[in-house]
C-alpha positions in Angstrom: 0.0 0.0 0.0 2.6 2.6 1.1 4.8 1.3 -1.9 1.9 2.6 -4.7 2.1 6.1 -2.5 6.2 6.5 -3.0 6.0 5.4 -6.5 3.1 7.7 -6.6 5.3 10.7 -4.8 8.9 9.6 -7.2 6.4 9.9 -10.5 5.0 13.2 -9.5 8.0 14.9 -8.0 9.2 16.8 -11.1 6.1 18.8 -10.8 7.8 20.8 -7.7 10.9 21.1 -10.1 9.4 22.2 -13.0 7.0 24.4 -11.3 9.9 26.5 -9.8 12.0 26.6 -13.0 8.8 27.9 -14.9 8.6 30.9 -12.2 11.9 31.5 -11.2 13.9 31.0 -14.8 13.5 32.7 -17.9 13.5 30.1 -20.3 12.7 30.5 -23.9 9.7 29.9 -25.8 11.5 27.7 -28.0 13.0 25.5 -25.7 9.6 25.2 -23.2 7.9 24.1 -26.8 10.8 21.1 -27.3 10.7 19.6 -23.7 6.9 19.3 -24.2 7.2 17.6 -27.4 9.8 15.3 -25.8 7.7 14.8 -23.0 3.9 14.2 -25.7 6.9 11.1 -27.2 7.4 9.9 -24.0 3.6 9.6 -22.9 2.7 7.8 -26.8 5.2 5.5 -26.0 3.9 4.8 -22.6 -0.1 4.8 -22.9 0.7 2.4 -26.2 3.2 0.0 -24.7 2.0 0.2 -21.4 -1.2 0.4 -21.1 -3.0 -0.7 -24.1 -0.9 -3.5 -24.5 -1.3 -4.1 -20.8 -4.7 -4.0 -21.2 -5.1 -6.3 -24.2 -2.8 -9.2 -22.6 -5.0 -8.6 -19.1 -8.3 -9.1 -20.6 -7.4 -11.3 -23.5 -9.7 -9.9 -26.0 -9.9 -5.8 -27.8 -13.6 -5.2 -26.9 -12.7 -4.3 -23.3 -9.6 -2.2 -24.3 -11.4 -0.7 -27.1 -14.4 0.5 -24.9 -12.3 1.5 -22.1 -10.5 3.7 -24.8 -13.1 5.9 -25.4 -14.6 5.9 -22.4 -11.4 7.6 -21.0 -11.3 9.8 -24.5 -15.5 10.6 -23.2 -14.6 10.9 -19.8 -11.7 13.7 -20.1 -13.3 15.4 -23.3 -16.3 16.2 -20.9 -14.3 17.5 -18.0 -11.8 19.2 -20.1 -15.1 21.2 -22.2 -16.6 21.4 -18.4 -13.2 23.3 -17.7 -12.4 24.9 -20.3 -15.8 26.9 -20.8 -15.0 28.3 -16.7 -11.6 29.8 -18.1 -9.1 26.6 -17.9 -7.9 26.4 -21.7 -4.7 28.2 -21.5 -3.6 25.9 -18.2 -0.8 24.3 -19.3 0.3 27.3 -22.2 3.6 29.2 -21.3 2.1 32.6 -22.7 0.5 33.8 -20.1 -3.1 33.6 -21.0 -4.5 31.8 -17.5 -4.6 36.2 -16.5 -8.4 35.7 -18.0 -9.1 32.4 -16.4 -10.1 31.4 -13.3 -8.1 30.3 -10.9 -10.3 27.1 -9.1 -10.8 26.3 -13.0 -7.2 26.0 -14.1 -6.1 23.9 -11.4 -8.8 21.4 -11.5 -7.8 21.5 -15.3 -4.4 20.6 -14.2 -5.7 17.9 -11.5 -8.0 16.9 -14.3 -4.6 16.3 -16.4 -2.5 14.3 -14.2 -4.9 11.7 -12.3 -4.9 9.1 -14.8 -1.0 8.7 -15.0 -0.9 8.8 -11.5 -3.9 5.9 -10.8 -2.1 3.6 -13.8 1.0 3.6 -11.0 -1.3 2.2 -8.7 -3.1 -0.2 -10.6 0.5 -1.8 -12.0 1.1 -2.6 -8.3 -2.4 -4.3 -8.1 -1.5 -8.2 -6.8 2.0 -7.9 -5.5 3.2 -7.5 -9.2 6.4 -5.4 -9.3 5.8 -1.2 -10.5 6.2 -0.9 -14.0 9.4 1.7 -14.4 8.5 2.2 -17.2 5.4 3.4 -17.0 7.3 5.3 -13.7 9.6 6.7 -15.8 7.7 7.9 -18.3 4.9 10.1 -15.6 8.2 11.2 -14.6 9.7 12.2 -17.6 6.7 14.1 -18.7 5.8 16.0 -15.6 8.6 18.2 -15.9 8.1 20.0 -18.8 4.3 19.9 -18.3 4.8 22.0 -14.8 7.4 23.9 -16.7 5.3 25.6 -19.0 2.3 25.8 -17.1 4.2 27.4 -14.6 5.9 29.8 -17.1 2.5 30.5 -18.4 0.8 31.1 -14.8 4.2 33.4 -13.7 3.6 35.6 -16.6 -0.2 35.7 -15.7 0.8 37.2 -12.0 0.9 34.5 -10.2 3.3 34.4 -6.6 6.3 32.1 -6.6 4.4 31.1 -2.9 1.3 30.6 -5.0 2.8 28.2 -7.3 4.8 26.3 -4.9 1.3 25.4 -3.2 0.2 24.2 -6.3 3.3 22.0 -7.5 3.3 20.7 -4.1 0.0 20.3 -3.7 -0.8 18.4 -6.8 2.4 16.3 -5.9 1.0 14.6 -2.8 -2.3 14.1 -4.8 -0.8 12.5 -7.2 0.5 10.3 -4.7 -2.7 9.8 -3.2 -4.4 8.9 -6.4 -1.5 6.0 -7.0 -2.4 4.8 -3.9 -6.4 5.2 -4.6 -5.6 3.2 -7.7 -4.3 0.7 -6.0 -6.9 -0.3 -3.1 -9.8 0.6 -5.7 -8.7 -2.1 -7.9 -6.9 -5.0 -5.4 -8.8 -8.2 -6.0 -10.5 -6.7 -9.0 -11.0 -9.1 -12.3 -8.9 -9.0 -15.5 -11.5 -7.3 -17.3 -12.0 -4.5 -14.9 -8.3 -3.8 -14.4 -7.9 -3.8 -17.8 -10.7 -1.3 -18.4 -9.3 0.5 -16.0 -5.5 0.7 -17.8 -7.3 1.3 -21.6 -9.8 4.3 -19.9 -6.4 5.9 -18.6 -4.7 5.6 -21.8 -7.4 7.2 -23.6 -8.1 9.7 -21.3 -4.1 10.6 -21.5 -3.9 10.7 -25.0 -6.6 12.9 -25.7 -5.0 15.4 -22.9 -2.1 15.3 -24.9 -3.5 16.2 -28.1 -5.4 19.0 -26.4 -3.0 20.6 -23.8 0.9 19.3 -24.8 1.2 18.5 -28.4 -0.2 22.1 -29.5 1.6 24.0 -26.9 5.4 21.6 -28.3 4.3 22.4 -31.9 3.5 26.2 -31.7 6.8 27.1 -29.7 9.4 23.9 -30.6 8.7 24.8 -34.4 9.7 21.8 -37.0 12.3 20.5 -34.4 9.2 19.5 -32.4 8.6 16.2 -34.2 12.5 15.3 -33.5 11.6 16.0 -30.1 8.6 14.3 -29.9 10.2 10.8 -31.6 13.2 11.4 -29.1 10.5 11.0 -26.3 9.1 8.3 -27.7 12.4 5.8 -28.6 13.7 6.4 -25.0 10.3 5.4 -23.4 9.6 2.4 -26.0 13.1 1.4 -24.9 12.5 1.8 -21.4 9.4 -0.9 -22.1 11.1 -3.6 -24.0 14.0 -3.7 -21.8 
């Protein structure tokens, strides 16, 4: 139990770090826009390898992955529009634009983001089976630059360094929580559940990254973004067939 909570806390801990850098460095557009994209390659790899294979080779059949899919795509859509309509769009953008959002809406946007990755680390424990570090590594890898230029974005918007520190840390220990809510939610649930529970996760991920990271890498990382974005992805599809 307490091991799905330190996984949990190791996965989500760049979100202090990048948090900080966003708010206390100057970095340029350009080079917030490529660590995204590396970080969009990572999760592909990831939510792919992961968790959809996971999913398929738990349950033994597509239906279950396939439904799970877009009931994770459904589920986030809805909560992201929900969001997004209350001033949440620009939450993870490095420009600035959260000034005309509000505040309670752009953090449950970010909350909204990072659940399922957090939950998957708590479901791969389910049974005594070992964490997958991969999956591990990739939350990891891709929290940093998604803190980074939400923070950068939030900084430029007027929020305190204090203010942001709350949040980073804040969403930290959640993230934690939610590995360890994963965890006991699904202990002693069957195949099919568990691997509902991986394919709703990788959808809902995948459609956050089309809607908050990819757009944000692309618009600032220019053509370079792709060669970030396939960087990402060969180091976390390496990480999984190690």
């Amino acid at each position: 139990m307490l091991g799905a909570f330190a996984w949990g806390l190791l996965a989500a801990s760049p979100l202090v770090v990048g948090g900080l850098l966003g708010a206390r460095v100057a970095i340029p557009a350009r080079a917030v826009g490529l660590i995204m994209a590396f970080g969009a390659g990572v999760l592909i790899a990831a939510l792919a390898y992961e968790l959809s294979l996971e999913a398929l080779e738990t349950a033994g059949h597509g239906s279950t992955v396939a439904a799970g899919l877009f009931v994770g795509c459904a589920a986030f859509f809805v909560g992201d529009l929900i969001l997004d309509r209350r001033g949440a769009h620009d939450r993870k953008r490095s420009h600035g634009g959260q000034r005309d959002g509000d505040p309670t809406a752009i953090v449950l946007g970010i909350v909204l983001d990072g659940i399922p990755e957090s939950l998957v680390i708590g479901i791969s424990l389910v049974g005594g089976a070992p964490v997958s570090l991969a999956v591990v590594a990739a939350v990891f890898l891709s929290n940093l630059p998604e803190a980074l230029a939400a923070s950068t974005g939030l900084a430029r918007a007027g929020w305190s360094s204090g203010r942001l520190t709350t949040l980073w840390v804040g969403l930290t220990l959640l993230s934690a929580t939610a590995a360890l809510a994963g965890h006991e939610l699904f202990a002693g649930a069957s195949p099919d559940l568990v691997a509902f529970a991986l394919a709703f996760a990788a959808g809902a991920i995948l459609t956050m990254l089309a809607d908050t990271m990819m757009p944000e890498a692309f618009e600032h990382g220019g053509r370079l973004a792709g060669v970030a974005t396939t960087l990402g992805f060969a180091l976390a599809f390496t990480l999984s067939v190690a």
